[in-house]
C-alpha positions as CSV (number, residue, x, y, z in Angstrom):
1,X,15.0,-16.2,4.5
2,X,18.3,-17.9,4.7
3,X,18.6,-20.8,7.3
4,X,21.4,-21.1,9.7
5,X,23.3,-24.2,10.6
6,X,22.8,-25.4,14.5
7,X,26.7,-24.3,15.1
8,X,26.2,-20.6,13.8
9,X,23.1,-20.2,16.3
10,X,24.5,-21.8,19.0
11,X,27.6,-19.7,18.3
12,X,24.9,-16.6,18.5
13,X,23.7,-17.4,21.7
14,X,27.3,-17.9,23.2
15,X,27.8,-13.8,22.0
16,X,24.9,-13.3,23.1
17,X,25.0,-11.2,26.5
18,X,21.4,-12.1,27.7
19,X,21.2,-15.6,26.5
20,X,24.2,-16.9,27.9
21,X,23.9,-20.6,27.9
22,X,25.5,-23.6,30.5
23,X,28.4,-26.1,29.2
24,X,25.1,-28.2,29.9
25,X,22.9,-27.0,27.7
26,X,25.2,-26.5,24.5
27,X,26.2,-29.6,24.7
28,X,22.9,-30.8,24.6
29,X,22.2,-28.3,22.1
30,X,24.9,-30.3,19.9
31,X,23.8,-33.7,20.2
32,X,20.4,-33.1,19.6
33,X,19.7,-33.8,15.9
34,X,22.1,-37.1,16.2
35,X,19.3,-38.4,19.1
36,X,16.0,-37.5,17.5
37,X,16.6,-37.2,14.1
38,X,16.2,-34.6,11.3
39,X,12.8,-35.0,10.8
40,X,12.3,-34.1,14.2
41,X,14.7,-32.1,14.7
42,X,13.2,-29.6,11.8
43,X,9.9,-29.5,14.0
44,X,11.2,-29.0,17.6
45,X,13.4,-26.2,19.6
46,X,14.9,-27.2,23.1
47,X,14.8,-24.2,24.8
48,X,16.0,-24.6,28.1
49,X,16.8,-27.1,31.3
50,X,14.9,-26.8,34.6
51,X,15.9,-28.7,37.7
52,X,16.5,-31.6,35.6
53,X,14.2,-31.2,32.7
54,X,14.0,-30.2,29.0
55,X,12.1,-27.7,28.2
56,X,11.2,-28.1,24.6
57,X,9.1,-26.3,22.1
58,X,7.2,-27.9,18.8
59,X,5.8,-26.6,16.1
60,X,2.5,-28.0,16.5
61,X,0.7,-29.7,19.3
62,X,0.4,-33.4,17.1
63,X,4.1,-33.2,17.2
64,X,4.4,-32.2,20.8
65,X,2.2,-35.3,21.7
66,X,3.9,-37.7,19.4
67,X,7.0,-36.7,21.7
68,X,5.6,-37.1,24.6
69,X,5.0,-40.9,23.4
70,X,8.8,-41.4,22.7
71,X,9.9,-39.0,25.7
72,X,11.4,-41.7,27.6
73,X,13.3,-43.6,24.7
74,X,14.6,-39.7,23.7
75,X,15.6,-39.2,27.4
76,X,17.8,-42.3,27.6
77,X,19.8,-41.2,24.8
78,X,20.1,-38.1,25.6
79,X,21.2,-39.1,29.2
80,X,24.0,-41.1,27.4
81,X,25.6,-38.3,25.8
82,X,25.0,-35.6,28.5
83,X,27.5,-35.2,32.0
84,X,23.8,-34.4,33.4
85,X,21.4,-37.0,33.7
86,X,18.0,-35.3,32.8
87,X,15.2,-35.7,35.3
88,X,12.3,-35.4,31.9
89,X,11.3,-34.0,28.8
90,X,8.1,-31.6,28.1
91,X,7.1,-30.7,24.6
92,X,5.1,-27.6,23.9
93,X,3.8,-25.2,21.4
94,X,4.0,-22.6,23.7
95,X,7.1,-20.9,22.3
96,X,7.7,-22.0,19.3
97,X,7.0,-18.8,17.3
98,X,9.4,-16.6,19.5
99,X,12.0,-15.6,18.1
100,X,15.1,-16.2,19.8
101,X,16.5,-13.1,19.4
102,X,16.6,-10.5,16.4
103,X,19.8,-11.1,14.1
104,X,21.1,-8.6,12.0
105,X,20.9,-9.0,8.7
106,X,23.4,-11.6,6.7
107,X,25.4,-10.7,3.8
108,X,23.5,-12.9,1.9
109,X,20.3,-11.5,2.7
110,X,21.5,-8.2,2.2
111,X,22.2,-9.7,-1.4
112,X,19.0,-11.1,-2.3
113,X,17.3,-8.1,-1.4
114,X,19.3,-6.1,-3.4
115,X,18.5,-8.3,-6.4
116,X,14.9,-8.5,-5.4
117,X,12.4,-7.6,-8.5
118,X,10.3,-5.5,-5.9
119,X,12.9,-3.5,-4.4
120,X,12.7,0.4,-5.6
121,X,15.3,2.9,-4.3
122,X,14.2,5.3,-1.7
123,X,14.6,7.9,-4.0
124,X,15.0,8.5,-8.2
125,X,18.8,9.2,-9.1
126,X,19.6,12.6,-8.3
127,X,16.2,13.3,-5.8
128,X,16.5,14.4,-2.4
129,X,14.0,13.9,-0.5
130,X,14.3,15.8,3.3
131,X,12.5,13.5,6.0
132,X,9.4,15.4,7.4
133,X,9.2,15.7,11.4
134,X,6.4,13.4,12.8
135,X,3.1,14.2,12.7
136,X,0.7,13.1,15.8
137,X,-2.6,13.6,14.1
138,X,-4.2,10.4,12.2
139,X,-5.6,12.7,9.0
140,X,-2.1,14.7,9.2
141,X,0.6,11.4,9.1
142,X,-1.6,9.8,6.7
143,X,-1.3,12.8,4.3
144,X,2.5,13.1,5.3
145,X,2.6,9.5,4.4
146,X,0.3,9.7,1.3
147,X,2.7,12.4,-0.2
148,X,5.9,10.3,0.8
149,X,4.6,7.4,-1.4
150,X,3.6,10.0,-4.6
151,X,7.1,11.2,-4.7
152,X,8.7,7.7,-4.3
153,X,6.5,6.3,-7.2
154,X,6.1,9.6,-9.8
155,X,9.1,8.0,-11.5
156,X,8.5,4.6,-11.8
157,X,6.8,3.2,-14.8
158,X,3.4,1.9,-14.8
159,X,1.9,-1.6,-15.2
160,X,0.3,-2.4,-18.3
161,X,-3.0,-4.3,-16.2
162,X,-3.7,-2.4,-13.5
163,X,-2.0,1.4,-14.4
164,X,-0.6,1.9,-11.5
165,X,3.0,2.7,-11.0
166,X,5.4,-0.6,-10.1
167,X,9.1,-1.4,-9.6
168,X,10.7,-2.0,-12.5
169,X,12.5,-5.6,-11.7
170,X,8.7,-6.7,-11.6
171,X,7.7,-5.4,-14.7
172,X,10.9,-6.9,-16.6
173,X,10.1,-10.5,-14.5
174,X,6.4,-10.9,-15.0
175,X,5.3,-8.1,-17.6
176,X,3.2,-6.6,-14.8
177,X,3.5,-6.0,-11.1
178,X,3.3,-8.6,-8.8
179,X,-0.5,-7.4,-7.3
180,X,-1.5,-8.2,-10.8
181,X,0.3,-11.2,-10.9
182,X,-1.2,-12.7,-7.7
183,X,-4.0,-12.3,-9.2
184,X,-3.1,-14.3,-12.3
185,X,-1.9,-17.0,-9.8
């Protein structure tokens, strides 16, 4: 997963059309990691102002009461930099695992999966295969999917452990596929 810099997300949510952000709130945004730090900063996510306070998520809850022991030091220097005084600060966990919006793919993500040893090519060189229409029945979409899976793998080689077939950037990497390398691990 490639990390972005604090400008290219904040950038994001500028373009963004349902995120639109205050003058406020970017600029709070921006001074951020200068006020608490990086090693904070790699473990919290202001999300928002309210009538005059922060609204910020943690990723744990040790860390959102650690915070809330240093809210009012944070809070004076953020009230340095900002045109508007904030009223408080509350740390949560509460939404630290949503995502703040779905990105598309970076060029450089689109690159590493092309070079990843687990990637295998929908179909063999040559092959067509014609999507199926969907299937509403559990025993029927599981065959339909059974027999999508047989004609993606007839073709690739097979792993020396296990037998069974395996892309072959895993085989040239480890010698086996990566199931029976897990299992060496």
């Amino acid at each position: 997963m490639a990390f972005n810099t604090l400008n290219q997300v904040i950038g994001s949510l500028e373009n963004h059309g349902g995120l639109q952000q205050s003058q406020e709130f970017q600029s709070l945004l921006r001074c951020w990691p200068e006020v608490v730090g990086a090693a904070v900063m790699a473990q919290t996510r202001p999300l928002a102002v309210d009538r005059g306070v922060l609204k910020v998520a943690t990723s744990s809850a040790v860390w959102a009461q650690q915070l809330m022991f240093q809210r009012r030091q944070i809070l004076a220097k953020l009230n340095l930099r900002l045109p508007a005084p904030l009223v408080d600060i509350r740390f949560s966990t509460a939404q630290w695992h949503k995502p703040l919006m779905a990105e598309p793919a970076t060029q450089e993500q689109t690159v590493l999966w092309r070079e990843h040893p687990s990637r295998v090519l929908d179909t063999p060189a040559g092959d067509k295969i014609e999507p199926k229409p969907a299937v509403k029945e559990p025993k029927a979409a599981f065959q339909q999917w059974a027999e999508g899976i047989q004609a993606r793998t007839q073709s690739l080689p097979l792993c020396e452990q296990c037998q069974c077939p395996a892309p072959p950037g895993e085989l040239q990497r480890w010698g086996i596929c990566a199931l029976c390398a897990t299992k060496g691990w």
